[in-house]
C-alpha positions in Angstrom: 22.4 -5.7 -18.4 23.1 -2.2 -19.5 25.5 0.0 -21.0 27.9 1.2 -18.5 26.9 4.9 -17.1 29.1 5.3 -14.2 32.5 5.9 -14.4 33.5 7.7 -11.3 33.7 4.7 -8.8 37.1 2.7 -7.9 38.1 -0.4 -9.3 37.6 -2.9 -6.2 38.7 -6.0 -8.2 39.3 -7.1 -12.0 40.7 -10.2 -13.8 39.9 -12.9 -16.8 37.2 -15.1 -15.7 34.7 -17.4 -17.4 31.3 -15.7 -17.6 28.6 -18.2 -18.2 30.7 -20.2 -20.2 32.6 -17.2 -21.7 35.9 -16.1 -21.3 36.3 -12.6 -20.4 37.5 -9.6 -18.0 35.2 -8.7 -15.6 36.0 -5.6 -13.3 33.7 -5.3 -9.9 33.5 -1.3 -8.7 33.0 0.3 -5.6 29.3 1.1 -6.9 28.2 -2.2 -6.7 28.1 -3.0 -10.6 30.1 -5.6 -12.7 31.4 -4.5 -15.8 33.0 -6.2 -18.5 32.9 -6.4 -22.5 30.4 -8.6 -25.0 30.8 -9.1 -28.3 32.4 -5.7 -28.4 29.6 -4.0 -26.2 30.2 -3.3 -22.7 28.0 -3.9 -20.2 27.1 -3.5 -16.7 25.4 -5.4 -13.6 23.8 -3.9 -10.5 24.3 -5.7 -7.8 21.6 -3.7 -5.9 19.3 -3.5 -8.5 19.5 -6.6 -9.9 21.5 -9.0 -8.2 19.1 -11.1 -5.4 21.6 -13.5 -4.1 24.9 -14.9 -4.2 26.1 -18.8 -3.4 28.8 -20.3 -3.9 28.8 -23.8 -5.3 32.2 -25.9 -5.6 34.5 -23.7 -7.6 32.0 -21.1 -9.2 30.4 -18.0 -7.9 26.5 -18.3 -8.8 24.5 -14.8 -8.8 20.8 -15.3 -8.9 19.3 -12.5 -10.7 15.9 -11.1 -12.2 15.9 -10.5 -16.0 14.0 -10.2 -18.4 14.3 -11.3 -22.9 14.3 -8.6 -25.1 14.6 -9.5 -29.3 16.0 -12.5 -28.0 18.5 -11.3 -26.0 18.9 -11.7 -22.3 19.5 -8.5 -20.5 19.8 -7.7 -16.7 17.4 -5.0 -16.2 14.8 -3.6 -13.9 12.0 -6.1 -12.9 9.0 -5.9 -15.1 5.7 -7.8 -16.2 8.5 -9.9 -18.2 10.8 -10.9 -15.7 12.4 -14.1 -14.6 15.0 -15.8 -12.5 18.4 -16.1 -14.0 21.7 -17.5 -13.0 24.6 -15.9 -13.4 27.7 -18.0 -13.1 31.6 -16.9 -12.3 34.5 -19.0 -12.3 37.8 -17.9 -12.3 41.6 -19.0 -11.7 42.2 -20.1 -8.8 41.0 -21.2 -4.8 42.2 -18.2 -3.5 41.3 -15.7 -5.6 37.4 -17.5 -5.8 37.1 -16.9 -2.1 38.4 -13.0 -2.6 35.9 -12.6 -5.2 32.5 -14.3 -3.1 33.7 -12.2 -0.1 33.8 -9.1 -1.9 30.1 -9.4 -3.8 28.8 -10.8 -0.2 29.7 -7.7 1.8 28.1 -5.5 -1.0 25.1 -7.5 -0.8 25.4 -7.4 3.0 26.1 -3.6 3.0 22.7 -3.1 1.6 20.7 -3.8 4.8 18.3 -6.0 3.2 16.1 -8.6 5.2 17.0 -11.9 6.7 14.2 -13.0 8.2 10.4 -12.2 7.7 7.2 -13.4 9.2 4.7 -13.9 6.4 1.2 -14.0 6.4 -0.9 -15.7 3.5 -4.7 -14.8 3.5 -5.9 -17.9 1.3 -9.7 -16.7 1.5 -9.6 -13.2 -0.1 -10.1 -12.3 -4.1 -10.3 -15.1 -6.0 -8.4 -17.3 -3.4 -4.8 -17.3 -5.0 -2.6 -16.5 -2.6 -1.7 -19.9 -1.3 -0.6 -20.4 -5.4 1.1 -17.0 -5.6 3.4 -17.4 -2.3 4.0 -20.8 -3.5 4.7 -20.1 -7.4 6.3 -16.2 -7.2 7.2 -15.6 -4.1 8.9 -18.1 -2.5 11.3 -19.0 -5.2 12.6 -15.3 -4.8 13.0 -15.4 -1.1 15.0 -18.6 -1.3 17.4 -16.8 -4.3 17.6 -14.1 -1.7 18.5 -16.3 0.9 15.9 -14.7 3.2 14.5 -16.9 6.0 10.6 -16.7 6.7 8.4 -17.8 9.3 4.7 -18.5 7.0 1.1 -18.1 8.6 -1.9 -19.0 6.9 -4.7 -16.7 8.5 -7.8 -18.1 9.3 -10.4 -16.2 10.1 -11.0 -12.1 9.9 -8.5 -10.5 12.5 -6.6 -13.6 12.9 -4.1 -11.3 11.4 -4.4 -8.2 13.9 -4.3 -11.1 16.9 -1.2 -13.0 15.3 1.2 -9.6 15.2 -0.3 -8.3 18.6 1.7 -11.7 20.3 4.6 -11.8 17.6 8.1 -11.6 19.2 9.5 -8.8 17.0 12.7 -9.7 17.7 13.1 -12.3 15.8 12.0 -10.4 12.2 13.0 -8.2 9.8 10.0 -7.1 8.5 6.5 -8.5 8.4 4.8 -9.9 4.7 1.2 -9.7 4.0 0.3 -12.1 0.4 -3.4 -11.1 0.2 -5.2 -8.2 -0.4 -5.5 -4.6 1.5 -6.9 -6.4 4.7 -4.6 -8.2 6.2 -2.3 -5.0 6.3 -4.8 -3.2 7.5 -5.2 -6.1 10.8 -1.7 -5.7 10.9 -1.5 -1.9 11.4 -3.9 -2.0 14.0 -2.4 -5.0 15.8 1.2 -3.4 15.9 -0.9 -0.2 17.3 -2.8 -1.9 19.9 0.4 -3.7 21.5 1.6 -2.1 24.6 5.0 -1.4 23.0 3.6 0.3 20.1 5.9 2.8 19.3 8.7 0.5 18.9 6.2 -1.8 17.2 5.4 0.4 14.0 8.6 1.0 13.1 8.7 -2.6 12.0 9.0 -2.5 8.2 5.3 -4.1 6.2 6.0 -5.4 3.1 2.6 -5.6 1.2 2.0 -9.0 -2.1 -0.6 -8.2 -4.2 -3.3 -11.6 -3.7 -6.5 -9.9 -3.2 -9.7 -8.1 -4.8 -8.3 -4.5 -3.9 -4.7 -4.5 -4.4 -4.9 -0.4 -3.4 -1.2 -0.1 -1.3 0.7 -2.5 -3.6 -0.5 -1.0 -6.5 0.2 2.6 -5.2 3.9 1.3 -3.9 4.5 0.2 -7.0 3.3 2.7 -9.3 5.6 5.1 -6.9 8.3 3.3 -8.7 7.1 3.4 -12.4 6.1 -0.8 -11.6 3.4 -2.4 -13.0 1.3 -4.4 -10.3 2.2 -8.0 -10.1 3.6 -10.5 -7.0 7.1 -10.7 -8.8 7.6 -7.1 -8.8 6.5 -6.6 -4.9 8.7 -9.3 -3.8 11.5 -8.0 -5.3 10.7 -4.4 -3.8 10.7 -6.5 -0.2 14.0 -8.3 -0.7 15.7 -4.9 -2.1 14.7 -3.5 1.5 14.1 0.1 0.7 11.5 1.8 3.2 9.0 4.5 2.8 6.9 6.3 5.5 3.0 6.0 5.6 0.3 7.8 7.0 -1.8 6.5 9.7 -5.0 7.8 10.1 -7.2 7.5 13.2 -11.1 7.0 13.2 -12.7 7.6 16.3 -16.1 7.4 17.9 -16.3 7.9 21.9 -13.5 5.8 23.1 -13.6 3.2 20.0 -10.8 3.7 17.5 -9.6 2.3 14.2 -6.6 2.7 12.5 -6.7 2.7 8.6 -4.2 2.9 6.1 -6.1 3.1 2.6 -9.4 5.1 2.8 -12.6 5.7 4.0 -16.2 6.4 1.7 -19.8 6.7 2.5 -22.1 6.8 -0.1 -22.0 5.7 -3.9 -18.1 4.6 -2.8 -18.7 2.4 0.3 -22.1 0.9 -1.5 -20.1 -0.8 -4.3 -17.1 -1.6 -2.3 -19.2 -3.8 0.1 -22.4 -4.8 -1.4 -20.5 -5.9 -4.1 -19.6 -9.2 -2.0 -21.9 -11.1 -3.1 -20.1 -11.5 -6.5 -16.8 -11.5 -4.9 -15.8 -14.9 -6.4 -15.7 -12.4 -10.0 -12.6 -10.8 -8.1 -11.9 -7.0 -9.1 -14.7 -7.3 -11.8 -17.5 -7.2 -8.9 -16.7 -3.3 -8.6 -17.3 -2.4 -12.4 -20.4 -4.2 -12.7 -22.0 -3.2 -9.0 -20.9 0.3 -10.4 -23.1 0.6 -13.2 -26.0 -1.1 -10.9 -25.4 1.7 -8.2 -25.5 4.3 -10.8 -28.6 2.9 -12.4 -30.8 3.1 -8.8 -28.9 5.8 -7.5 -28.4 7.2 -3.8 -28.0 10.5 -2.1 -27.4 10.9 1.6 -27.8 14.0 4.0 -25.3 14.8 6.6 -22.2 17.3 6.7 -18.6 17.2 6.6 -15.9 18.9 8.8 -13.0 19.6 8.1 -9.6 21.4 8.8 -8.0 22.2 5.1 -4.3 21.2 4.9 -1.9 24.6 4.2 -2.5 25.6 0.4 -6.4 24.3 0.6 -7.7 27.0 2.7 -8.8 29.8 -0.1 -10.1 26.9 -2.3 -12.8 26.2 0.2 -13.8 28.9 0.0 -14.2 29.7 -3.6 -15.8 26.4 -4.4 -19.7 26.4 -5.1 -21.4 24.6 -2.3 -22.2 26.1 1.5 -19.3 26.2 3.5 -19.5 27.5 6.7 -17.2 28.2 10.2 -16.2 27.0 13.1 -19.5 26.9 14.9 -21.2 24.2 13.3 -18.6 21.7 14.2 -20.0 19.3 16.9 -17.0 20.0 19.6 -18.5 17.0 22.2 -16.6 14.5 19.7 -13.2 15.9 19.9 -10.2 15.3 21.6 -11.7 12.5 23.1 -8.8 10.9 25.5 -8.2 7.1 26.3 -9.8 6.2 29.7 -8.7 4.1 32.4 -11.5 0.7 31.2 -9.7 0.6 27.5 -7.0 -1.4 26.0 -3.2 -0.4 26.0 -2.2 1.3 23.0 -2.1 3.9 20.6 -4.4 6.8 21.2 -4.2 9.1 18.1 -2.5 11.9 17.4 -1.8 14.4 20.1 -3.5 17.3 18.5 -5.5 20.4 19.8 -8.4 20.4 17.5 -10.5 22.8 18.9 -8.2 25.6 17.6 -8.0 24.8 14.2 -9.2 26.6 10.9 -12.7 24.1 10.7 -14.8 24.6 7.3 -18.2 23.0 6.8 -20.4 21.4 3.9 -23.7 20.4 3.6 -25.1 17.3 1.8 -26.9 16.0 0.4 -23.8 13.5 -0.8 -23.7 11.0 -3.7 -20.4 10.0 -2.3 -17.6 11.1 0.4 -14.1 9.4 -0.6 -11.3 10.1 2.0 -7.6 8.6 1.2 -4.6 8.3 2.1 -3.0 6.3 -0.8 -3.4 7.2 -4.4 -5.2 4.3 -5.7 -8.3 2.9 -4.5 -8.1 -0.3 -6.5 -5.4 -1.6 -8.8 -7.3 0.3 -11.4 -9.0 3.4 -9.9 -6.5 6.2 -9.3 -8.8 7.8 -6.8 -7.0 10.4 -4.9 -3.8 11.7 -8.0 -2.4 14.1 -5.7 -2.2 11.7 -2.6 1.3 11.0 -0.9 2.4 8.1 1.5 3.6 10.4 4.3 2.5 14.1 3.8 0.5 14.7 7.4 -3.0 14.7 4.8 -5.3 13.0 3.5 -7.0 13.9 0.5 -11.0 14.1 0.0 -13.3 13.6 -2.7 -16.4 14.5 -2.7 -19.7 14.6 -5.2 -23.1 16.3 -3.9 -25.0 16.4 -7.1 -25.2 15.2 -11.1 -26.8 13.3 -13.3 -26.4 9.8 -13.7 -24.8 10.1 -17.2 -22.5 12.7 -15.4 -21.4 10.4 -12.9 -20.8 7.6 -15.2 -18.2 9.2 -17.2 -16.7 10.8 -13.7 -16.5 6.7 -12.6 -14.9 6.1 -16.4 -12.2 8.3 -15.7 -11.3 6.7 -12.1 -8.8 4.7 -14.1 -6.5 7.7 -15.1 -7.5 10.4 -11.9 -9.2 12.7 -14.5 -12.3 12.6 -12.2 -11.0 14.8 -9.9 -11.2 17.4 -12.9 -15.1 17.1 -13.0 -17.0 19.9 -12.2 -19.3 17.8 -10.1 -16.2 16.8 -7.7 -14.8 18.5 -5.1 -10.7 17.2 -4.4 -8.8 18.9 -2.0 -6.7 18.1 1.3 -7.1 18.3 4.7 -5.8 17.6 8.1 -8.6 16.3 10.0 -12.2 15.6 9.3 -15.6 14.8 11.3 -18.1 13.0 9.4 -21.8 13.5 10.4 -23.7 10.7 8.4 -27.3 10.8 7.5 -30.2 8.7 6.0 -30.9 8.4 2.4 -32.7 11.4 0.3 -36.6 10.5 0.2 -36.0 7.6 2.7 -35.3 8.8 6.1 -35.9 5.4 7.7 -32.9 4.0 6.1 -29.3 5.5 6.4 -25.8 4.1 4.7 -22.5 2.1 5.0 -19.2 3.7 5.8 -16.3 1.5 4.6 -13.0 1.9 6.0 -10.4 0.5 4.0 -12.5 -2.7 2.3 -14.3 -3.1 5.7 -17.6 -2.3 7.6 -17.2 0.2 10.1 -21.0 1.0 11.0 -24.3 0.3 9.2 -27.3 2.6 9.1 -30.9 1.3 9.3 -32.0 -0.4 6.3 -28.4 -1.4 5.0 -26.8 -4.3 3.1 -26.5 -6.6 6.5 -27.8 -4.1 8.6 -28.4 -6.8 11.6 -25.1 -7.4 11.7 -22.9 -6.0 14.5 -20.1 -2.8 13.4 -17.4 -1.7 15.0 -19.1 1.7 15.5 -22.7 3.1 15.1 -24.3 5.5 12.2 -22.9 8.4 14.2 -20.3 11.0 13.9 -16.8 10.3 13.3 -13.7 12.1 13.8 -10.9 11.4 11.8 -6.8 12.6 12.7 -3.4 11.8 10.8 -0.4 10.6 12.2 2.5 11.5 9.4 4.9 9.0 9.0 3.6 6.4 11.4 3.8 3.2 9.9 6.6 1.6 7.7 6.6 -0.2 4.4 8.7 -1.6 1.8 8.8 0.1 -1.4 10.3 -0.2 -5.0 12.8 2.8 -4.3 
């Protein structure tokens, strides 16, 4: 509850009623707030910030609400680490002017355009295994304040999520909920993509509940809106029903594609995010510890990276240290590849004409190549600073060469984006990008991992699981950006 700001709205109604047990004047406003006076302060609800649902029980008005204590107080405020469900009741003087009051609030609420009805999918295998509990414990007590019907899917197997949205009868949702970590957005993404009415189908809003290892898109939602990571915070960003735009970036290899939605790494990157598994039951303390094991019996990898720098980038390229070099060493038998008559319905990429674009060239060897699309990485690596959800870019990071005292401190500072301001790191953006992976420094019979967004795409000899079968091979990759693609909900 706050101090009253606003004072420019109408008055839409105002009379004596009994405020949780008080009596008082309470004035409702064309803005959406209630107002009215407290032991001679006056204060102020939102009903769009603060207000979930509204019911109305016998002869009072009940407003279910998030707050949070403060010195003892209670005060309606933003949601927070410390925030809780609260009730807040309304009687006043008579029948009719109960049902004038409830029909008033409801068509505010209603005005707002929030959900009704969401399809909600519950990964109970990833991070520590908690999302069953947190659906259960957080999030659906605020769906049923917000009077929001769902339809809830358990996923059972890896893609079970991507197959379950490339059936679902759209019609019949609001928006679709993923309680788990970055995975199951990323199987919904590409199932929406891969229907045959994709374009209608990505439009349909993704609301993303922190239950995972990862956490990279919630936390990056979230911190958009100054909100600390946590289940109670994204499920009050879904129910609010505010939308922001997200990238979508294509990976391709012949006529295989992927869509991702969070990143993509080779090297010292992709080696702790997926050899790392094997502690995965220590949840988002696997990465630190893997870390310092990676730095210790450190890896370099040859190969070269191609890319198109986004508008502003292209005089840093060429004014950093390392070899960049033109057009000509860009391996044009990879690009512009187009969807043939033997392969699935769906979203092809962007339509793009690569071949005349402004392409820049560097060599390895690589420690690591970090692509992104989001800010964070994890809930506590701000890997890409400068990253926005729907700017036509994505932003690179890479690291050729330093010590392994260097590099530790660069990983120390992943937790605040002050790595970027190494000297060993390279940060910039660009448009497109074709990655040409090679074997390991000193060990040519044994090549690397490329993650895409917490996932295997292809292995190179001599990898962590190497006999198991990729989506793609140890070959080139080209990489395009759809701006704006996808949908999600957001804290603002």
């Amino acid at each position: 509850m706050d101090t009253l700001q606003e004072s420019s709205s109408s008055v839409i109604l105002s009379e004596t009623v009994t405020l949780n047990g008080t009596q008082l004047p309470l004035t409702f406003n064309s803005n959406g707030t209630l107002q009215w006076i407290d032991l001679g302060n006056q204060k102020c609800l939102s009903l769009e910030k603060e207000v979930l649902g509204i019911s109305l029980e016998g002869s009072r008005i009940i407003l279910k609400c998030v707050v949070k204590t403060n010195n003892g107080g209670i005060l309606f405020c933003f949601p927070s680490e410390e925030s809780a469900r609260r009730k807040l009741v309304i009687e006043v003087s008579s029948n009719e002017s109960l049902h004038v009051w409830f029909q008033k609030l409801r068509e505010f609420l209603d005005s707002l355009g929030r959900p009704k009805r969401l399809f909600i999918l519950v990964n109970p295998f990833g991070g520590k295994k908690s999302a069953t509990n947190v659906f259960e414990n957080t999030v659906q007590p605020l769906l049923e304040d917000a009077e929001i019907q769902f339809t809830l899917q358990e996923t059972q197997y890896q893609l079970h999520a991507k197959e379950l949205v490339h059936g679902l009868d759209l019609t019949k949702y609001d928006g679709v909920v993923c309680v788990s970590g970055d995975g199951i957005l990323v199987e919904v993404v590409n199932g929406l993509l891969q229907r045959d009415d994709w374009s209608t189908a990505i439009k349909m809003p993704i609301g993303v509940i922190p239950a995972g290892s990862g956490n990279a898109v919630a936390k990056s939602l979230l911190d958009s809106g100054g909100d600390p990571l946590s289940a109670f915070n994204a499920t009050i960003a879904i129910i609010r029903g505010h939308k922001t735009s997200l990238d979508v970036a294509t990976v391709l290899q012949g006529n295989t594609r992927f869509f991702s939605v969070l990143m993509l790494a080779w090297g010292l990157v992709a080696d702790i995010d997926l050899e790392s598994e094997i502690w995965r039951w220590m949840g988002s303390a696997r990465f630190d510890l893997y870390a310092l094991k990676r730095i210790l019996l450190l890896r370099k990898y040859n190969g070269r990276v191609h890319f198109v720098p986004a508008s502003g980038y292209e005089d840093y390229t060429e004014k950093i240290s390392q070899k960049v070099s033109s057009i000509q060493d860009v391996p044009f038998s990879i690009l512009n590849i187009k969807q043939t008559d033997g392969q699935a319905s769906g979203h092809v990429g962007p339509d793009i004409d690569l071949k005349n674009m402004n392409w820049r060239t560097i060599e390895g060897p690589f420690v690591s190549v970090w692509i992104h699309n989001v800010r964070w990485g994890s809930e506590k690596a701000l890997a890409a600073p400068n990253a926005q959800f729907s700017d036509g870019c994505l932003d690179i990071i890479l690291i050729k060469d330093c010590s392994k005292l260097a590099l530790l401190s660069i990983l120390l500072e992943l937790n605040n984006g002050n790595h970027v301001k190494s000297p060993h790191v390279l940060y910039f953006k660009v448009k497109a990008i074709i990655l040409e992976p090679g074997s390991r420094v000193n060990d040519s019979t044994k090549g690397g991992i490329i993650d895409c967004d917490g996932e295997v795409l292809a292995r190179g000899n001599g990898t962590y699981k190497c006999e198991e079968k990729t989506l793609m091979s140890y070959e080139n990759l080209q990489i395009t950006i759809d701006q704006g693609l996808a949908t999600l909900f957001c804290p603002l």
